[in-house]
C-alpha positions as CSV (number, residue, x, y, z in Angstrom):
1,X,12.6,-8.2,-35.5
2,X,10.3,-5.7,-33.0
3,X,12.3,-6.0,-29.8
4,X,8.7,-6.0,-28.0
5,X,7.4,-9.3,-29.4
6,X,9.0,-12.6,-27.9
7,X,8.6,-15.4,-30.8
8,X,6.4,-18.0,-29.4
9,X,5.8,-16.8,-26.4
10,X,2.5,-14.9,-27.5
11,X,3.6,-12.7,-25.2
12,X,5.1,-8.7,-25.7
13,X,7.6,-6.5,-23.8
14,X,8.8,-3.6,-23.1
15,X,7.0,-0.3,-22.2
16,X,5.2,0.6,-25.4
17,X,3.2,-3.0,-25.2
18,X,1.5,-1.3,-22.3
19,X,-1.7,1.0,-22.7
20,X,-1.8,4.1,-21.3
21,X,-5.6,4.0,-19.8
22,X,-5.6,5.3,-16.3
23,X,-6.3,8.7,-15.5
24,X,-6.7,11.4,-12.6
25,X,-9.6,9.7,-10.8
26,X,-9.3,6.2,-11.4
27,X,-5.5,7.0,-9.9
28,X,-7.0,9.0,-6.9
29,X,-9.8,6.3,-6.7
30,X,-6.7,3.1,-6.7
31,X,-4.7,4.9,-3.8
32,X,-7.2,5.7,-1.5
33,X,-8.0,2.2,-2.6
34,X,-5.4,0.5,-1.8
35,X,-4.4,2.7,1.6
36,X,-7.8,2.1,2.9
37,X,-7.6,-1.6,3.0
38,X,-7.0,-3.8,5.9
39,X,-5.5,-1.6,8.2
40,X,-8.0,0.9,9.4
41,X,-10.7,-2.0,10.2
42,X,-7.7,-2.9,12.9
43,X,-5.6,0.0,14.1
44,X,-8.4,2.1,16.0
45,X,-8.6,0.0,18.6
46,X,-4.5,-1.2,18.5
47,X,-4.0,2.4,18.9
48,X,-6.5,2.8,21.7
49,X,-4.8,0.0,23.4
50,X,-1.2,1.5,23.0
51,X,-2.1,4.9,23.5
52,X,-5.4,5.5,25.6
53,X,-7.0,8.8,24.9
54,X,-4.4,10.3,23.3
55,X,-4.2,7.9,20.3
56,X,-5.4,10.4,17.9
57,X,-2.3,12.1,18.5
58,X,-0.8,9.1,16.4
59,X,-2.6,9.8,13.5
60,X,-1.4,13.4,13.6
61,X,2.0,12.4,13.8
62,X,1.5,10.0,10.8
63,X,-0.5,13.0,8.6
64,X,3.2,15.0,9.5
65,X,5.5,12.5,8.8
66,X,3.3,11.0,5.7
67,X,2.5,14.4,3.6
68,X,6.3,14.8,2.9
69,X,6.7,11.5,1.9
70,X,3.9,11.7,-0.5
71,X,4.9,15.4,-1.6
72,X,8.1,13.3,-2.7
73,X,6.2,10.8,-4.3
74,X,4.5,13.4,-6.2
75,X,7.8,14.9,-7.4
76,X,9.4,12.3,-8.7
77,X,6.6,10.8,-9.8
78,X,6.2,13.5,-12.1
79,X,9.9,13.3,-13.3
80,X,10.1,9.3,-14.1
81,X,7.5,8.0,-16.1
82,X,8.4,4.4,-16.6
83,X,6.3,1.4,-15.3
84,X,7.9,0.5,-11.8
85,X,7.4,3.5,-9.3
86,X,10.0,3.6,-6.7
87,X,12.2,1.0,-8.1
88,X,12.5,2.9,-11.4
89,X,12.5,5.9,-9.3
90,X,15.9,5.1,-7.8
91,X,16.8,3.5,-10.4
92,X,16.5,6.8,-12.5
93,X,18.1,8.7,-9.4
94,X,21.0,6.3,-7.8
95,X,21.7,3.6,-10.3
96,X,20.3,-0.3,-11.0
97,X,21.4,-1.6,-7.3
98,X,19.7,0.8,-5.5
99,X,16.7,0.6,-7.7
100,X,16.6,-3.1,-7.2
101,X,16.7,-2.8,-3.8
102,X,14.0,-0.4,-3.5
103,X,12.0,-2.9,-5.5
104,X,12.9,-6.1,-3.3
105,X,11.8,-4.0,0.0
106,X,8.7,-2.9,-1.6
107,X,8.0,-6.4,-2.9
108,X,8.4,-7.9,0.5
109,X,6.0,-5.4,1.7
110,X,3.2,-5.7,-0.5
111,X,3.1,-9.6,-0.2
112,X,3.0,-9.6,3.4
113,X,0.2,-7.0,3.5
114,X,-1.8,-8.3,0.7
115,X,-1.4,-11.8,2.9
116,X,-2.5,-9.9,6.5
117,X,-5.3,-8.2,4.7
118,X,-6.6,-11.4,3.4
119,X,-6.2,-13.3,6.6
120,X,-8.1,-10.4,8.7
121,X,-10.4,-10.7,5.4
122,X,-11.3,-14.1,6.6
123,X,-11.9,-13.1,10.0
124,X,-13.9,-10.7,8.8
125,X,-16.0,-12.7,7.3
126,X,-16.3,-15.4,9.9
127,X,-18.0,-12.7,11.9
128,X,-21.2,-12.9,9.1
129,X,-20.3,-16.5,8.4
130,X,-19.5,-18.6,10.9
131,X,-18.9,-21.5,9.4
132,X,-16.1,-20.0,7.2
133,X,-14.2,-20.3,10.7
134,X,-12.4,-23.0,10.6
135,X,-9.1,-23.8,9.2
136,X,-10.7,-25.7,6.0
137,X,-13.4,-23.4,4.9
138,X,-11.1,-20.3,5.8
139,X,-8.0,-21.9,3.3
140,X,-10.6,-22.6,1.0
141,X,-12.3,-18.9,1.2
142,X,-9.4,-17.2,0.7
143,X,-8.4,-19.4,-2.5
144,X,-11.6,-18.3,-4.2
145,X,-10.5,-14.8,-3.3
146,X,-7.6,-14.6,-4.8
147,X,-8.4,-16.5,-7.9
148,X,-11.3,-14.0,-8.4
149,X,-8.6,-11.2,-8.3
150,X,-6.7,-13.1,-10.4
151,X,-8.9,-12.9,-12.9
152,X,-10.1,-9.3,-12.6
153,X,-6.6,-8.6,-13.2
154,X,-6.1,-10.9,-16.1
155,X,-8.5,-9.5,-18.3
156,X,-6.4,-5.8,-18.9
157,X,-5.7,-3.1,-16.9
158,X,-8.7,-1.3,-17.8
159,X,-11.4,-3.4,-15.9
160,X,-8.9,-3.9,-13.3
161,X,-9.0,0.1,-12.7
162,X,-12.9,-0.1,-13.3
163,X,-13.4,-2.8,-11.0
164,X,-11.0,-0.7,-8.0
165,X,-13.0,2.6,-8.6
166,X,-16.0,0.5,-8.7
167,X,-15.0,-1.3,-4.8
168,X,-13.2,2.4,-3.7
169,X,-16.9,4.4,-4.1
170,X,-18.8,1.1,-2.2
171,X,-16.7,0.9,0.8
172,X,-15.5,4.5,1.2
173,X,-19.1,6.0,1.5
174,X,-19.9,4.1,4.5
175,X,-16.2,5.2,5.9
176,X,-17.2,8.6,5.3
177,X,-20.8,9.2,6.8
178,X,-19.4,7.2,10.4
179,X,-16.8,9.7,10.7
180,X,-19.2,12.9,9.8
181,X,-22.1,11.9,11.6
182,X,-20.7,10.6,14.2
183,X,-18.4,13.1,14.8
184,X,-22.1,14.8,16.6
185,X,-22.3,11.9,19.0
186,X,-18.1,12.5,20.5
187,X,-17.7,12.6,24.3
188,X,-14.5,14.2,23.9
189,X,-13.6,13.9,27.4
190,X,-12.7,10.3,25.8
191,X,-10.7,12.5,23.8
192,X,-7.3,14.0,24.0
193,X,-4.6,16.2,21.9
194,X,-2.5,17.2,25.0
195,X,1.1,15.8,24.5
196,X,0.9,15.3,28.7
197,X,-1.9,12.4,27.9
198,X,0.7,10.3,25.6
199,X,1.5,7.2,28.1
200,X,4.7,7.2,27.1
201,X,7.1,8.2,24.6
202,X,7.6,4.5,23.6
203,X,4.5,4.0,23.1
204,X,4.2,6.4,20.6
205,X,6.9,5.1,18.4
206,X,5.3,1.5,19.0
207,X,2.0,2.8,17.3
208,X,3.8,4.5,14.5
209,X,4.6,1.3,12.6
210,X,1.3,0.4,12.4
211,X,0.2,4.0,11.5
212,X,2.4,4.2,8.6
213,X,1.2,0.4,7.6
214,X,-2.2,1.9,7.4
215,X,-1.5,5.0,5.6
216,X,1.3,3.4,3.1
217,X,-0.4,2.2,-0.6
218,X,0.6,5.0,-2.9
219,X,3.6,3.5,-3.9
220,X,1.7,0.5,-5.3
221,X,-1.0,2.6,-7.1
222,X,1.7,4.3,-8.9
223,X,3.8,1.8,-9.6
224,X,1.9,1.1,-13.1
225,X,3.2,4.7,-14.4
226,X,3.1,3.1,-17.8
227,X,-0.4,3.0,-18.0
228,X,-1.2,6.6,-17.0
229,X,-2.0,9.2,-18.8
230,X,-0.4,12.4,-18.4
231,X,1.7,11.5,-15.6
232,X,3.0,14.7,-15.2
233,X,0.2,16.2,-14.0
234,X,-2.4,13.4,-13.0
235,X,0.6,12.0,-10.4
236,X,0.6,14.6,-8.1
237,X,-3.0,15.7,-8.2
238,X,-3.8,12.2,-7.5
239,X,-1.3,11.0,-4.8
240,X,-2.0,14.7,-2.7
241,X,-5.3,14.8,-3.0
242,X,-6.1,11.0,-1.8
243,X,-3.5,11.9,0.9
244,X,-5.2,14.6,2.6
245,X,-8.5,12.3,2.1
246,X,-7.4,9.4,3.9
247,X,-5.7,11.3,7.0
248,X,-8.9,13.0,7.2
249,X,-11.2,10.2,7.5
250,X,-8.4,7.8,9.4
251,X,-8.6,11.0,12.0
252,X,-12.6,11.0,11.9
253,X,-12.8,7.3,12.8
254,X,-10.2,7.5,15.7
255,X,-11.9,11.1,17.4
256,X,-15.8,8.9,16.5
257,X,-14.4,5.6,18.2
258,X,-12.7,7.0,21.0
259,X,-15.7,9.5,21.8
260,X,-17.8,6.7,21.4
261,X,-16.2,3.3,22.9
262,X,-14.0,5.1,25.4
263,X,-11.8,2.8,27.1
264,X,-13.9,-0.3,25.1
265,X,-12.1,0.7,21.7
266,X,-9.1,-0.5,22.9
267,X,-10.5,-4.4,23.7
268,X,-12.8,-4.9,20.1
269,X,-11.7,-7.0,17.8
270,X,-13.7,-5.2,15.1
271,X,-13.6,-1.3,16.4
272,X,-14.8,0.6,13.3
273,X,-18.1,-1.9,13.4
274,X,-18.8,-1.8,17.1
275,X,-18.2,1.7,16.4
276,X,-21.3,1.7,14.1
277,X,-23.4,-0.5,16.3
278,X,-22.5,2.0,19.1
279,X,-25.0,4.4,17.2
280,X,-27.4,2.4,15.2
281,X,-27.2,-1.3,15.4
282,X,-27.8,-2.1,12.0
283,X,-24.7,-0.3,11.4
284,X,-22.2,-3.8,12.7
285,X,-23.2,-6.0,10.6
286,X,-23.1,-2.9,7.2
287,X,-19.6,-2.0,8.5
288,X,-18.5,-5.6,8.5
289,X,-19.7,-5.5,4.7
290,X,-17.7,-2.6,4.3
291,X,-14.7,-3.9,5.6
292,X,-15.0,-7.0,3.7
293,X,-15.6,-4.9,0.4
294,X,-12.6,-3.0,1.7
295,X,-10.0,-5.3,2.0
296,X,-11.3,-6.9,-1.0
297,X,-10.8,-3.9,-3.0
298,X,-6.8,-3.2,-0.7
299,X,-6.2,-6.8,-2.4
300,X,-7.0,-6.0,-5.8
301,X,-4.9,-2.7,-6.2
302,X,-2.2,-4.7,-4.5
303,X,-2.2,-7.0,-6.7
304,X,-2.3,-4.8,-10.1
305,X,0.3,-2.3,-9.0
306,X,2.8,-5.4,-7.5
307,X,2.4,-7.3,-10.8
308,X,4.1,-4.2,-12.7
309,X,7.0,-3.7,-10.0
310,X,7.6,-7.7,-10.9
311,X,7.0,-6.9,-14.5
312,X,9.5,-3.5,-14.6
313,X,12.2,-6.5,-12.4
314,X,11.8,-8.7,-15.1
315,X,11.9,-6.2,-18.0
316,X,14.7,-5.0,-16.5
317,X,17.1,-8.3,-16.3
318,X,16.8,-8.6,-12.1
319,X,14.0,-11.1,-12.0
320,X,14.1,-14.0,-15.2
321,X,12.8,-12.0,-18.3
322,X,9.5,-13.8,-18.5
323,X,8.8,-12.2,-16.1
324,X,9.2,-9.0,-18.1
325,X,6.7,-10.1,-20.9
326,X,3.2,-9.2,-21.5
327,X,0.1,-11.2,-23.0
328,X,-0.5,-10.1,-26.7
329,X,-4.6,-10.5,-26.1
330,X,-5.3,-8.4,-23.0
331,X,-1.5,-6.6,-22.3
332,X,-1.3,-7.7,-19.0
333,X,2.0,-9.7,-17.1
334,X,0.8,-12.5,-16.8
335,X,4.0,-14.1,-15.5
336,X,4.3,-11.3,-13.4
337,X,0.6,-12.0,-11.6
338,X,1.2,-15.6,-10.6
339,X,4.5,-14.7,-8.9
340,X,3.1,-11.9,-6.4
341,X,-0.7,-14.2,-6.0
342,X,1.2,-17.6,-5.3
343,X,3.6,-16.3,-2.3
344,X,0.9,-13.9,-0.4
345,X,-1.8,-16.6,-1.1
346,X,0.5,-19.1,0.8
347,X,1.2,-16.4,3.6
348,X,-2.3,-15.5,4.3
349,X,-3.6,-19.3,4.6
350,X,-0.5,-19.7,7.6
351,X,0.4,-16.5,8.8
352,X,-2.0,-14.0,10.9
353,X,-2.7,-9.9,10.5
354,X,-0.8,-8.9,12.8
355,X,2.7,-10.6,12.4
356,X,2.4,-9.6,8.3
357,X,1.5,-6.1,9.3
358,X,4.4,-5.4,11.2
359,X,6.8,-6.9,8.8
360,X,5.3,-4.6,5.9
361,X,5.0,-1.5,7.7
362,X,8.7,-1.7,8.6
363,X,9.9,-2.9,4.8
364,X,7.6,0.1,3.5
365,X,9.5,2.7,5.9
366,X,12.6,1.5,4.0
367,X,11.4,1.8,1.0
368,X,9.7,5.4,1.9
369,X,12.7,6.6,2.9
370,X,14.6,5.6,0.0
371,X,12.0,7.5,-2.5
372,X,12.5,10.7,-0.4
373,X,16.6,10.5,-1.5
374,X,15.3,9.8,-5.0
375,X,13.0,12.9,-4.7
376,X,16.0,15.5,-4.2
377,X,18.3,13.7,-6.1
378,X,16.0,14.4,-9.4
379,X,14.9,17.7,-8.4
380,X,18.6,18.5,-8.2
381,X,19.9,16.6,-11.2
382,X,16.6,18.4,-12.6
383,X,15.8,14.7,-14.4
384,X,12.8,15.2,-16.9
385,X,11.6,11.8,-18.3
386,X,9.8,13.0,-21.9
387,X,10.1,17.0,-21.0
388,X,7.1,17.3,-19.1
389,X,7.1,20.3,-16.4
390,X,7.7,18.3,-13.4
391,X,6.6,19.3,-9.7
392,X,8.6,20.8,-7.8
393,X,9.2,20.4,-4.2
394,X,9.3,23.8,-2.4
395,X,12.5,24.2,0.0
396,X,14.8,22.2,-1.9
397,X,16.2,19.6,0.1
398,X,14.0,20.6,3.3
399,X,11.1,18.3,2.6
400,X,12.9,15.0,1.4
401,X,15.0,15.5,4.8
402,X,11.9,16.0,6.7
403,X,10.5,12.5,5.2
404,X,13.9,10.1,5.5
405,X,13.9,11.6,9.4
406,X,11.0,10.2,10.0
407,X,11.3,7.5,8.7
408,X,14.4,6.7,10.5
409,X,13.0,7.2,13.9
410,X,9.9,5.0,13.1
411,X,12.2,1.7,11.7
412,X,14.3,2.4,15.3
413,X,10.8,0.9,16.5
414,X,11.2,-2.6,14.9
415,X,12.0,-5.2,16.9
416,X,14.8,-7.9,16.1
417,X,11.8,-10.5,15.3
418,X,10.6,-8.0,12.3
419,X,14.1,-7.0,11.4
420,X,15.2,-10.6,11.1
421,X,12.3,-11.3,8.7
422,X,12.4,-8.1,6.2
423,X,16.6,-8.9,6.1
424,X,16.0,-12.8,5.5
425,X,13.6,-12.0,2.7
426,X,15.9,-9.5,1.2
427,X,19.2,-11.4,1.0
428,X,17.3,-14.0,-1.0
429,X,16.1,-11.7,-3.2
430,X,20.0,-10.0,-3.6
431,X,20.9,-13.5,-4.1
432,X,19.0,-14.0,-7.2
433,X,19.9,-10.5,-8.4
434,X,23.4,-11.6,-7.8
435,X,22.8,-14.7,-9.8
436,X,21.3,-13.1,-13.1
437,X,24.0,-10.0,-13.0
438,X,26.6,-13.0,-12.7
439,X,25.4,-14.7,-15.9
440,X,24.4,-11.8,-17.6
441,X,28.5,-11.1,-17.3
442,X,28.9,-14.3,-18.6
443,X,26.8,-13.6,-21.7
């Protein structure tokens, strides 16, 4: 029998059953799409708050401590090929344990961001619908959300893919044209770079969390690896290239809202719009739009990379094996969809932005962190998945320690509410793992 059908499931497994139909831009287009989500419509203003005039410095020291990480990405990436991204990447690297933690950390991440993003989606949207405010239209709006994404993703990976490139080129123009003509209207005595104008060294490391929640999304574009082509070479392109994208524009908004705003930055509720407004009124209520077509589109590459990192769990024996299986018609996990949907659905209609935000920028340091190990670990071990010339990182080991130090100052940051929550979450998650690998022994 072919070990990727499952009789009478109408489902198939395994990595063949997957097509590979993603190329270089749709990749660039899904992880600008999914880093430019939720956060940047919030953190101009948090950062102005925390950090005064000298908040772009934050973003600077985010672009330094991000481009290493995603230089790893983009090695290792190019070295395993399977569906799964950083769980099959330590997987490859440090064995099944590791890989399943890196998996469980990155799961917990991408639930509670896909679940802030839709709750700040809601508010959003009260602000050009008011009567979507209250707590029975707002549970009810972001239902139909998520069962519109639902379906999106349901129908193959293809229109998925179409549909994120589709929302990426709609709400990124609009991101674009603020930051480069506004750039012309910058009282940059608003503005600061001098290291003498941080507040304090605190608040620095306070604001980095949320920095690195804003810039974190490659590793749930990539995740679906299966379904790229040429991932040798479309990997890397893809990931550096929407890298030095997004800290370009996240920079341009800061510099344009601080120039702009001044001191008000730090008190709006909806910065990157009253940033807008600031220099053509019109411009609120088309930035809301964008935002709302922006988290909107942060939600659906969420949700198609996170289904394949609970697919590869479930292929894989950690997570129960229908999870593992695909739909004969359209190739998708179908399984693997309703267990990521259900959980953040549940956590946006009761939780709030800015508690989830926290709790997945720290989880996603973790699991950043982890991925720069994997990074010299297959550049050493020289790992080639299918013999494809791989990327190499230049310096050896110098840029995946660069990336894990960073990352270790910025979890430092967390506070024992957030640490409580990511270690809860985990040990339930080790507990099923435990579970399966205990009956598997059995078997």
């Amino acid at each position: 029998m072919d070990q990727r059908t499952q009789p009478g499931t109408g489902g198939m497994q395994a990595e063949a059953a997957l097509i590979r139909a993603v190329g270089t831009f749709a990749l660039t287009a899904a992880v600008i799409n999914v880093i430019v989500g939720g956060g940047i419509f919030r953190m101009p203003s948090a950062l102005s708050a925390q950090m005064g005039a000298a908040a772009p410095l934050a973003l600077v020291a985010g672009a330094i401590a991000i481009i290493p990480i995603a230089l790893c990405f983009a090695a290792v990436g190019s070295r395993v090929l399977a569906t799964g991204g950083p769980y099959t990447y330590l997987t490859a690297t440090f064995g099944q344990f590791a890989g399943f933690i890196a998996g469980a950390l990155m799961w917990i991440s991408n639930i509670t961001s896909s679940a802030g993003v839709a709750a700040a989606l809601s508010e959003q949207v009260a602000n050009l619908v008011p009567a979507l405010a209250p707590a029975v239209p707002r549970a009810l709006f972001i239902t139909a959300v998520y069962a519109a994404l639902f379906s999106l993703n349901a129908f193959g990976v293809k229109l998925g893919a179409r549909a994120i490139v589709a929302l990426a080129a709609l709400k990124l123009t609009p991101l674009f044209l603020l930051a480069a003509l506004g750039i012309w209207f910058v009282d940059w005595s608003q503005v600061s770079f001098s290291i003498g104008a941080i507040p304090s060294w605190g608040a620095l490391g306070a604001s980095m969390v949320l920095v690195m929640f804003a810039y974190s999304g490659m590793e749930t574009a990539l995740v679906p690896s299966g379904e790229l082509r040429d991932p040798s070479r479309n990997v890397p392109r893809a990931t550096v290239a929407a890298i030095l994208l997004v800290v370009l524009l996240y920079l341009g908004l800061q510099i344009v809202g601080q120039g702009v705003l001044g001191a008000g930055l730090g008190r709006s509720t909806v910065p990157v719009a009253d940033t807008a407004a600031a220099l053509w009124e019109p411009g609120r209520v088309l930035l809301l739009i964008t935002a709302c077509l922006s988290m909107t589109g942060f939600m659906m590459g969420n949700l198609l990379g996170t289904s394949r990192l609970v697919y590869a769990l479930g292929r894989d024996g950690y997570l129960p094996r229908m999870f593992g299986r695909v739909t004969a018609t359209h190739r998708v996990p179908m399984h693997a969809l309703v267990a990521h949907a259900v959980p953040a659905w549940a956590l946006a209609i009761a939780g709030s932005f800015d508690t989830l935000a926290l709790i997945s920028g720290g989880a996603i340091c973790l699991v950043y962190g982890l991925v720069s190990l994997a990074a010299w670990r297959a550049q050493r071990a020289d790992l080639r998945e299918r013999g494809d010339a791989p990327f190499v990182l230049p310096g050896g080991p110098l840029v995946p320690a660069m990336a894990v130090g960073a990352m270790v100052l910025i979890v430092t940051t967390l506070t024992a509410k957030e640490w409580t929550a990511i270690l809860i979450a985990l040990a339930a998650l080790v507990a099923v793992y435990a579970g399966l690998h205990a009956l598997r022994r059995r078997g």
